[in-house]
VEXMAR-266774 format. One record per residue (C-alpha): x, y, z; residue in three letters. Coordinates in steps of 0.02 Angstrom, whole numbers, plus 50000, padded with zeros to 5 digits. Each point is the difference from the previous one (the first is absolute). Example, Ala and Ser with C-alpha at 12.3 -4.5 7.8 and 13.67 -1.06 7.14 Angstrom:
506154977550390ALA 500695017249967SER 
//
This chain:
494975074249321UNK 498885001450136UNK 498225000549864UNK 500674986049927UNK 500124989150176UNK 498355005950088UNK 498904992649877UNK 501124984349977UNK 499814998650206UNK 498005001449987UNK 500144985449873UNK 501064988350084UNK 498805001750140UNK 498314998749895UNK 500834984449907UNK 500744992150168UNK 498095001250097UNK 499354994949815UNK 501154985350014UNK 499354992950154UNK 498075002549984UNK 500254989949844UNK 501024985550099UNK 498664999250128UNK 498655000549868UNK 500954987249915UNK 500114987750165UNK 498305004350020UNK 499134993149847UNK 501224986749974UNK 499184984449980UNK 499284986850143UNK 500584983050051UNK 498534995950047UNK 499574984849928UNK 498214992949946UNK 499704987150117UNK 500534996750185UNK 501584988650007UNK 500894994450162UNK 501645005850040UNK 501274983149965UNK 501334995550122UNK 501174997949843UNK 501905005950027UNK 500135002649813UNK 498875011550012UNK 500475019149989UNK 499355011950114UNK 498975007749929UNK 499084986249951UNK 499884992450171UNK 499065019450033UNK 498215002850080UNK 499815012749846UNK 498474994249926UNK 499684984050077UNK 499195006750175UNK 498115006050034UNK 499525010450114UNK 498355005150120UNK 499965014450088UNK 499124999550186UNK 499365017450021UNK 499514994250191UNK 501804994050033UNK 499034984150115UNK 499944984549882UNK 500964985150060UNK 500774987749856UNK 498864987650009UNK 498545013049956UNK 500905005749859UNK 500574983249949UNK 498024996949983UNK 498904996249853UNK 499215019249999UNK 501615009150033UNK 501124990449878UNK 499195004749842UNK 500145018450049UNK 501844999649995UNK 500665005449825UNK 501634996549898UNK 501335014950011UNK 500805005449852UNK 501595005950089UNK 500405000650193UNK 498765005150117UNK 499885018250046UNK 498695001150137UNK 500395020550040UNK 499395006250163UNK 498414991550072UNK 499344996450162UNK 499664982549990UNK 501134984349930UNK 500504993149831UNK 499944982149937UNK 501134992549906UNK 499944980149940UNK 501164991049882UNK 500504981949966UNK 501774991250007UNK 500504983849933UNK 501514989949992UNK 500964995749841UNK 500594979649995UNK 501735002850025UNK 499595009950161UNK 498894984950069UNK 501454988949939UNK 501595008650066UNK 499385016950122UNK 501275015549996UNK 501215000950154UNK 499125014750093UNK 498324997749912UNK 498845011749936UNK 499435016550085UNK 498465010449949UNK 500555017849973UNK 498915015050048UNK 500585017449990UNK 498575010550071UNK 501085015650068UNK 498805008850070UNK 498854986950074UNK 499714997750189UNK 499074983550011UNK 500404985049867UNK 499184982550039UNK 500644985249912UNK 498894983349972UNK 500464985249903UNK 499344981250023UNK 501024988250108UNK 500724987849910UNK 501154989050116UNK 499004988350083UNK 498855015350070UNK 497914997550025UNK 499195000349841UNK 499425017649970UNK 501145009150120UNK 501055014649930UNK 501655007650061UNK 499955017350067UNK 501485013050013UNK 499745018250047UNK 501225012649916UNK 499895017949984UNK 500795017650061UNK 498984997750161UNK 500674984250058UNK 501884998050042UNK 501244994149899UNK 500674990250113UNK 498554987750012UNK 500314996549800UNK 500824983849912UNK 501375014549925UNK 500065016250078UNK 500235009749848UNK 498995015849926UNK 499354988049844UNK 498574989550104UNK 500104982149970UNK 499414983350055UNK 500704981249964UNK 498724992249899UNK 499964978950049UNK 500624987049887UNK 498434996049887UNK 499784979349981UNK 499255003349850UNK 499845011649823UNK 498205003950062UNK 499495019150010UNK 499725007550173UNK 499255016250028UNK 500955013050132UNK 498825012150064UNK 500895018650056UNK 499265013750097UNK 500555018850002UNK 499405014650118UNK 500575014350098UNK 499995019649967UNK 501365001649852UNK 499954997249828UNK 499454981649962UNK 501084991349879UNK 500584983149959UNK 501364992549875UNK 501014984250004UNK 500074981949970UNK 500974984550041UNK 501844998049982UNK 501484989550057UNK 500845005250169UNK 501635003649909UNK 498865011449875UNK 499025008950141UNK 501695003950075UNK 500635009749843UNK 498565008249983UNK 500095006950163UNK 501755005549993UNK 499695006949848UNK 498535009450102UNK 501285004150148UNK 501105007249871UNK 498695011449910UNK 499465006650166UNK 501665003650059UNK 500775007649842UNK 498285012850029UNK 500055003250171UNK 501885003149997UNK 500165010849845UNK 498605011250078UNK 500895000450178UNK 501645003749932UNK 499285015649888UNK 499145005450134UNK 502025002150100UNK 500505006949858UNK 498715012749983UNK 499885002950185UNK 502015003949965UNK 499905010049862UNK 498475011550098UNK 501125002750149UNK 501415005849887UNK 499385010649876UNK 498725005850105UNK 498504993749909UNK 498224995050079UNK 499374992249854UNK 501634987250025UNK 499334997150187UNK 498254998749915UNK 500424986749884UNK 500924991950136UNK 498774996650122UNK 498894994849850UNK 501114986249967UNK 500114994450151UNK 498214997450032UNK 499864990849823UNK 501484989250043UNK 498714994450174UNK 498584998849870UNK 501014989149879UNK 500834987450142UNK 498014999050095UNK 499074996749836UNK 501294984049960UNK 499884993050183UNK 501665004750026UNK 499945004850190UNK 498574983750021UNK 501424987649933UNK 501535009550085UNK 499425006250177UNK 498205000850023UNK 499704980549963UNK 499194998050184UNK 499205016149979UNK 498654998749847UNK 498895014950070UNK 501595012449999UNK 500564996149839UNK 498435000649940UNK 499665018750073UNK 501745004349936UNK 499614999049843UNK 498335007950006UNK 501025015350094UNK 501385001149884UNK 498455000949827UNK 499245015050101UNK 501955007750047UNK 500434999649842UNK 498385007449946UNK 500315016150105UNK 501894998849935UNK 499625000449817UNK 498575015350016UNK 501675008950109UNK 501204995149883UNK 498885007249841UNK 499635017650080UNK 501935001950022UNK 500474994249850UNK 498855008749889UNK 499915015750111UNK 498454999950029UNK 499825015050123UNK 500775009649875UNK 499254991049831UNK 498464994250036UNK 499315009750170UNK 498304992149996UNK 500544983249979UNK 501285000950118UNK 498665003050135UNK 499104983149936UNK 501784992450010UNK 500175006050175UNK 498294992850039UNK 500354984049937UNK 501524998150067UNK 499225002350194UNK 498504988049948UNK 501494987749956UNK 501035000450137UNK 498034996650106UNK 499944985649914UNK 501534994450070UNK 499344999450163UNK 498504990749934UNK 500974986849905UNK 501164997350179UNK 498264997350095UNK 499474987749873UNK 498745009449896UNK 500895000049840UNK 498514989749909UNK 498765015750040UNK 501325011849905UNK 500864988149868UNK 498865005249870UNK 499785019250014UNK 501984998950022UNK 500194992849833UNK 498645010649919UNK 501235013450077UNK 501154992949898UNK 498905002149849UNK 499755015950020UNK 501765005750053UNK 500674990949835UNK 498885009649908UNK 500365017250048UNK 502054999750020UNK 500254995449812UNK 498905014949939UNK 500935010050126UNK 501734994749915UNK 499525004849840UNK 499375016250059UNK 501685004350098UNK 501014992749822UNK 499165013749914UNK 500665013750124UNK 501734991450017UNK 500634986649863UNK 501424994550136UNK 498474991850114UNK 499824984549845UNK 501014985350102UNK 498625004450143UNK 498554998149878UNK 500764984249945UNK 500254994150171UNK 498295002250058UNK 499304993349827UNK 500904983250013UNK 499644996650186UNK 498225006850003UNK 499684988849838UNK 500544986650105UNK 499095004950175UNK 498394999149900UNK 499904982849910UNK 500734994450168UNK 498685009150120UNK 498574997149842UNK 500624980050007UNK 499505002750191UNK 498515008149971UNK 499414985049875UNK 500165012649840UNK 501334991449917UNK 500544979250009UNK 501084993450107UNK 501594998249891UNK 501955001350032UNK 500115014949930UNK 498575005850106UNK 500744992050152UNK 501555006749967UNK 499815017049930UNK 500345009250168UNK 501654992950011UNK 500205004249826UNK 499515017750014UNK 500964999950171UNK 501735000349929UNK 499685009849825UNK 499195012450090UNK 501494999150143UNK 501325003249858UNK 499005013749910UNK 499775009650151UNK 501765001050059UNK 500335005649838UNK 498805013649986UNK 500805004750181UNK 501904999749921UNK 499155007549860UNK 499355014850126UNK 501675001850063UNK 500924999649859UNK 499085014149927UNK 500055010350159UNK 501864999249988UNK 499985006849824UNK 498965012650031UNK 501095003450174UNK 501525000049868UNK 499235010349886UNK 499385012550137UNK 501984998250081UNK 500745005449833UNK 498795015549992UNK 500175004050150UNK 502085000949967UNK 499895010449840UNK 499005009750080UNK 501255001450174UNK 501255000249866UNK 499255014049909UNK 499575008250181UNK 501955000450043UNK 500675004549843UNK 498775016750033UNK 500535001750160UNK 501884998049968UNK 499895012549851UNK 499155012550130UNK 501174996250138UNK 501675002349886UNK 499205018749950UNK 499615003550173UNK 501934993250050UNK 500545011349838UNK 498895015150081UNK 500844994850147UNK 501775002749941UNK 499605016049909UNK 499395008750162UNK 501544993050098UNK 500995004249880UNK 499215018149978UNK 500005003250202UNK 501814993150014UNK 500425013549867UNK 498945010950086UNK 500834996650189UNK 501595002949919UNK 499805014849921UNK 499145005450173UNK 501594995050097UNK 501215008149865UNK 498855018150026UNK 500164997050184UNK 501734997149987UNK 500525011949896UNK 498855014450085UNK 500814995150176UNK 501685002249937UNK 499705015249912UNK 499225008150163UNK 501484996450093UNK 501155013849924UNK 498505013050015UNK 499804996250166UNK 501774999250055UNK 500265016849916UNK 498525008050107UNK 500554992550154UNK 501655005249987UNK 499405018349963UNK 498665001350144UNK 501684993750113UNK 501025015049944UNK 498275010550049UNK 500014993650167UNK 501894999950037UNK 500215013150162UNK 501855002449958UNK 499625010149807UNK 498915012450113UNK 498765000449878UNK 498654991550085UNK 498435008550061UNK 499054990850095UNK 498624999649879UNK 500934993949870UNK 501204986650122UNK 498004993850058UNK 499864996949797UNK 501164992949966UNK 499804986650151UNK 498554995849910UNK 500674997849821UNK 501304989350094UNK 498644990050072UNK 499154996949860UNK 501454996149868UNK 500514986550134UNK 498164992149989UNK 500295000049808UNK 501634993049993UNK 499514984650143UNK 498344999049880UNK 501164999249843UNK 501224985750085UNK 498554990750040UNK 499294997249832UNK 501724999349932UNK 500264985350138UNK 498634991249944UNK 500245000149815UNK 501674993350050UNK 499434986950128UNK 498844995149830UNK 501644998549908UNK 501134990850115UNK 498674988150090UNK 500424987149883UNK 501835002049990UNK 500294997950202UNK 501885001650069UNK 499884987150159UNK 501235001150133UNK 500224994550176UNK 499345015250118UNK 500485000550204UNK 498145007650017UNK 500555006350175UNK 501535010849947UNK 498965003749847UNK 498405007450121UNK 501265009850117UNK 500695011049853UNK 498605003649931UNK 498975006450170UNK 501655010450025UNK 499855007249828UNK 498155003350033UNK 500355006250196UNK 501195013249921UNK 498835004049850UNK 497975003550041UNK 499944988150151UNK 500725009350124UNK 500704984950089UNK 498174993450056UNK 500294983049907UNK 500674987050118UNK 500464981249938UNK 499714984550083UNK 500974984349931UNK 499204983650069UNK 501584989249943UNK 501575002949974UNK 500384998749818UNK 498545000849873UNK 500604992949843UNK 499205001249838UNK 500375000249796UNK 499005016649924UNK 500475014349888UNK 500935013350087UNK 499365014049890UNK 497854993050012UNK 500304997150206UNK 500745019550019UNK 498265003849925UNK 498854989550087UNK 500825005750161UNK 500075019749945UNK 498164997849953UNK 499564991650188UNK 500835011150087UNK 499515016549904UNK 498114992950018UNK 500325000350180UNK 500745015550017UNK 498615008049907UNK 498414993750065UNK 500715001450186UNK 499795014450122UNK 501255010749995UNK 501494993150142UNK 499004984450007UNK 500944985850007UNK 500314989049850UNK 500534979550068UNK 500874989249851UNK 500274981850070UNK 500694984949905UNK 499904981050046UNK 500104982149951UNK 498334988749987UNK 499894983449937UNK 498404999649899UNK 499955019649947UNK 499724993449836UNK 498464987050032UNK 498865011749887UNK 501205001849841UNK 499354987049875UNK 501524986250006UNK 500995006550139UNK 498954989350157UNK 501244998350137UNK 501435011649951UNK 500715011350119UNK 500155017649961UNK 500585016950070UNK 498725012650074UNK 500125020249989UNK 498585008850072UNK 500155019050005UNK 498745006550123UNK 499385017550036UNK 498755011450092UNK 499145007349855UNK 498034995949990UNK 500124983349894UNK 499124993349874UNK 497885000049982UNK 499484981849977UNK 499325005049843UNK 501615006949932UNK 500984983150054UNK 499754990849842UNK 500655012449897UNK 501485009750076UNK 501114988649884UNK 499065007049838UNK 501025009549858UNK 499675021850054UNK 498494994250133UNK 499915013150147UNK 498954999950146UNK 498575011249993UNK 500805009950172UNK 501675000749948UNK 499765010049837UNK 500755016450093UNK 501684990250034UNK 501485000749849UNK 499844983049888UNK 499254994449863UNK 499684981750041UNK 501614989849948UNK 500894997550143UNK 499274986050083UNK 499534989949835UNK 501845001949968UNK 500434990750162UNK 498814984749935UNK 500684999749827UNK 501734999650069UNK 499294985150126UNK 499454991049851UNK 501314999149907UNK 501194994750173UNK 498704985250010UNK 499475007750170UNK 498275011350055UNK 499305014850089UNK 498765004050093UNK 498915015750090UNK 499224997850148UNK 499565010350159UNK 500775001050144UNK 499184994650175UNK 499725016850063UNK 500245011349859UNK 501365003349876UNK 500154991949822UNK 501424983149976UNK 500764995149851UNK 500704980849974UNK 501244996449865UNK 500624983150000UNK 501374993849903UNK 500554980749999UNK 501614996650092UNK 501704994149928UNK 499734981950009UNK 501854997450097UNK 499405010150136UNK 498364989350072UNK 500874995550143UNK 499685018350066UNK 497934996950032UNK 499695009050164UNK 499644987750124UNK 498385011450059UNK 499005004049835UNK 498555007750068UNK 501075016050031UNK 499875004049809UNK 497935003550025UNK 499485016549945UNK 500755011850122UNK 498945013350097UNK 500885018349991UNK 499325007850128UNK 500964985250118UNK 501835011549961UNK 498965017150006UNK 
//
């Protein structure tokens, strides 16, 4: 599809610029109404209006010194250079001042019965700064005297008979159906021009409503594009949408100045400032439209050489501004519209090169094609290249609002294919995330797969490790007890078969099948802590009665009575496993015992504190019960701190001493699982404590010691 609409594009363009050089060319060479001999123009109300025209039936002399008075040129030598116009007068730029002459008569019924209003002589010069009026008195005046009335975009509109843009004058009620000659004068520094004729007050009016409305349907269609564009640019984000904008805005000024808008509205008393407005706004928009083209044909990009000309032009423009607000405009009026020229001949070769490198950039060439077209039989009327027509006059205008329409849509037409191509790019884009994830999920499900076989194979593996540990233990206990029971009957006095070699022996072997058998119950207690951890048999435990038994149990055993107990409250209630808590204490206590001096004394105190608990994630604020066990023994290296809690971890001084690492990591698995802690620390002067907290029975939190601070860690050598 898309061969068969790029060529289709390029001809709809070719035919639509086609189209319009052959209008113009059409308007151009379309026949005069000039007619063969000088008539007058009849006060006749069944006349049309046309036929009541100056087209054809003026003459004109042009005063290249701009200093002849109307009774000079009214003379013998002067009148028979004035010649017959075939159309309106186009006088172009010139420095000095045109003539114009023409006759008026009055039909019969006119004479008989005059028109309510009477008859007004119509002369639309836009661009004219001085117009001079002379016709021959006719009521009652001195013979030869002539009426004067001074008109013009100098002077103000207030001074006039009717303040409108159109510049007319009451002509007087003719006694007679005699011809009179009316004499006009036109200067200043704009274009020179001259159409009209007479007509009827009530006709005059229409006409210039019809005017008001023409103007105002222009000005207002190319102010409210330029909101809308300035809109659109904020939203999309799009400069060439604030681009367009402020072009329209500054041909919106350019239409409303060149139709006296601001002269008949606000500036009536002020002829000189209307005047210089619209000589600003022609050099404004001159800078706009070179702006406007290097953004919208991307010219930095596109055409880099020309863009620097644009750039230059652009800054000469906007110079000219200032020049046209002092009131120089007539030094630069010409080489502004031979600017024009120029400009209008470069863009349109410039669109046809960029439709060759992108087919969507037709509406622009069509855009430019229509309203150039127009800019330069308007500009070449100016420049006295082309007659003074209403096409001619009006061909800005006309250009104005195609070439408005065709270049918001080559702007929609921009946007619209950026979001296709932003849609096509999206979709892309998601096969290709879609593709991306779909790869990545694949790889992620055989890593989770891989994942699952190696659990699965180290689960296998950890149980087949636990059942060989198991297993092994228990077999080693019957050994064992068999060898300790025979090195017994070795060292038993009363069978009088001891030596003392062999009773020193057999000491040893006792020794040593003890340190097997407390090795085997430990690994045995572990695998069984593994098992049970999850199955936990909760009860309500008196921790004090609890702590007394078993310090007498240990006092009586390897402790020697050297472990005291301090209770800071009376009861200490909490829910644990009786079975894990016999453990964690055995393995305190027996850590104690072993790292201690010999006879050293071994402190276990228990206590109450409100927020024991503060750093177990979710239990802020909940009281719990303390039990430090505190001993002489040379502590822990700050290094080792971290990692006395590690599965078979030993100290690197403490490799001499019985263990093989479980005992303490036993005590924080069985704090775990209780929802409590432990912790190692040093004490103040020397001397190792242990911390095991366990949460407290939730009945009992009326118990919190009143003095909390007793519960710090505790110093043993302060009950040495």
């Amino acid at each position: 599809m898309k061969f068969h609409l790029a060529p289709a594009r390029c001809l709809i363009a070719i035919c639509t610029v086609a189209g319009f050089a052959l209008f113009l060319a059409m308007c151009l060479v379309s026949p005069s109404h000039a007619q063969t001999e000088l008539r007058p123009l009849r006060l006749d109300a069944n006349l049309s209006l046309v036929e009541r025209n100056l087209h054809g039936n003026s003459q004109a002399y042009y005063d290249p010194t701009g200093q002849l008075t109307r009774e000079q040129v009214a003379s013998p030598p002067y009148q028979q250079q004035f010649e017959t116009l075939a159309g309106a007068l186009n006088g172009g730029y010139v420095k000095g001042a045109w003539w114009v002459r023409f006759q008026i008569e009055a039909s019969p019924e006119e004479i008989a019965q005059p028109l309510e209003g009477g008859w007004w002589l119509r002369l639309n010069a836009p661009y004219v700064d001085y117009i001079d009026v002379w016709w021959p008195e006719v009521n009652g005046g001195t013979s030869g005297a002539f009426a004067h009335r001074e008109l013009g975009g100098m002077r103000a509109g207030s001074l006039r008979e009717l303040p409108w843009s159109i510049p007319a004058v009451r002509l007087p009620d003719f006694p007679d159906t005699q011809p009179r000659w009316v004499w006009v004068r036109l200067a200043g520094d704009r274009s020179l021009s001259l159409v009209g004729g007479v007509s009827p007050l009530r006709e005059l009016a229409d006409v210039q409503q019809q005017r008001n409305f023409a103007d105002a349907a222009v000005t207002g269609i190319a102010l409210l594009m330029a909101v809308v564009s300035f809109m659109m640019g904020i939203a999309l984000p799009d400069r060439r949408f604030v681009a367009y904008a402020g072009y329209l805005l500054t041909l919106g000024l350019l239409f409303a100045s060149s139709e006296n808008m601001p002269a008949s509205l606000w500036l009536q008393d002020s002829p000189v400032a209307a005047v210089r407005l619209h000589n600003f706004s022609v050099c404004l928009h001159t800078a706009a439209a070179f702006g406007f083209a290097r953004t919208m044909l991307d010219m930095e990009r596109q055409f880099p050489r020309m863009n620097r000309v644009f750039q230059v032009l652009t800054l000469v423009s906007l110079a000219a501004c200032l020049v046209a607000v002092a009131g120089g405009y007539g030094r630069i009026a010409l080489p502004l519209n031979m600017t024009w020229l120029l400009f209008a001949a470069s863009i349109v070769p410039m669109c046809a090169v960029l439709l060759r490198r992108n087919i969507h950039a037709w509406p622009q060439l069509v855009g430019y094609a229509v309203y150039l077209l127009m800019g330069v039989v308007h500009f070449a009327k100016n420049l006295q290249l082309l007659p003074y027509t209403l096409i001619t006059q009006y061909s800005y205008a006309i250009g104005g609002i195609v070439h408005i329409m065709a270049f918001f849509f080559a702007l929609g037409w921009r946007v619209r294919h950026r979001e296709r191509r932003a849609l096509a790019l999206s979709h892309r884009h998601r096969a290709r995330l879609a593709r991306r994830v779909n790869e990545r999920t694949h790889d992620l499900r055989q890593e989770i797969a891989e994942h699952h076989r190696t659990h699965d194979q180290l689960a296998q593996a950890l149980r087949e490790q636990r059942g060989l540990l198991a297993m092994v233990s228990h077999e080693f206990r019957t050994p064992l007890g068999t060898i300790g029971g025979a090195a017994q009957i070795l060292t038993d006095d009363r069978l009088g078969l001891v030596r003392e070699e062999v009773k020193k022996e057999g000491e040893k072997i006792s020794r040593t099948v003890l340190r097997m058998r407390d090795l085997v119950d430990t690994l045995l207690a572990d695998e069984w802590l593994d098992a049970s951890s999850e199955n936990l048999c909760l009860v309500p435990i008196e921790l004090g009665g609890f702590l007394r038994e078993k310090i007498e149990e240990h006092n009586e055993g390897g402790g020697g009575g050297r472990i005291s107990l301090v209770l800071d409250a009376p009861e200490l209630p909490v829910l644990a496993d009786e079975t894990l808590l016999h453990i964690a204490m055995d393995n305190l206590v027996t850590n104690a015992l072993k790292y201690a001096p010999t006879y050293s004394p071994v402190l276990v105190r228990a206590g109450i504190r409100r927020n024991a608990l503060e750093h177990v994630p979710g239990a802020e604020a909940v009281p719990g019960v303390c039990i430090q066990v505190c001993d002489q023994g040379p502590g822990f290296m700050p290094q080792d701190l971290s990692h006395v809690f590690e599965r078979f971890y030993r100290a690197a001084g403490t490799r001499r001493i019985p263990g093989i690492g479980l005992g303490l990591h036993m005590v924080h698995r069985i704090a775990m699982v209780h929802g409590g802690s432990v912790a190692a620390s040093n004490g103040a002067r020397e001397g190792a404590v242990l911390t095991l907290i366990l949460p407290l029975l939730g009945s009992a939190e009326g118990l919190l010691s009143r003095d909390e601070s007793d519960m710090a860690l505790l110093d043993p050598g302060g009950f040495r």
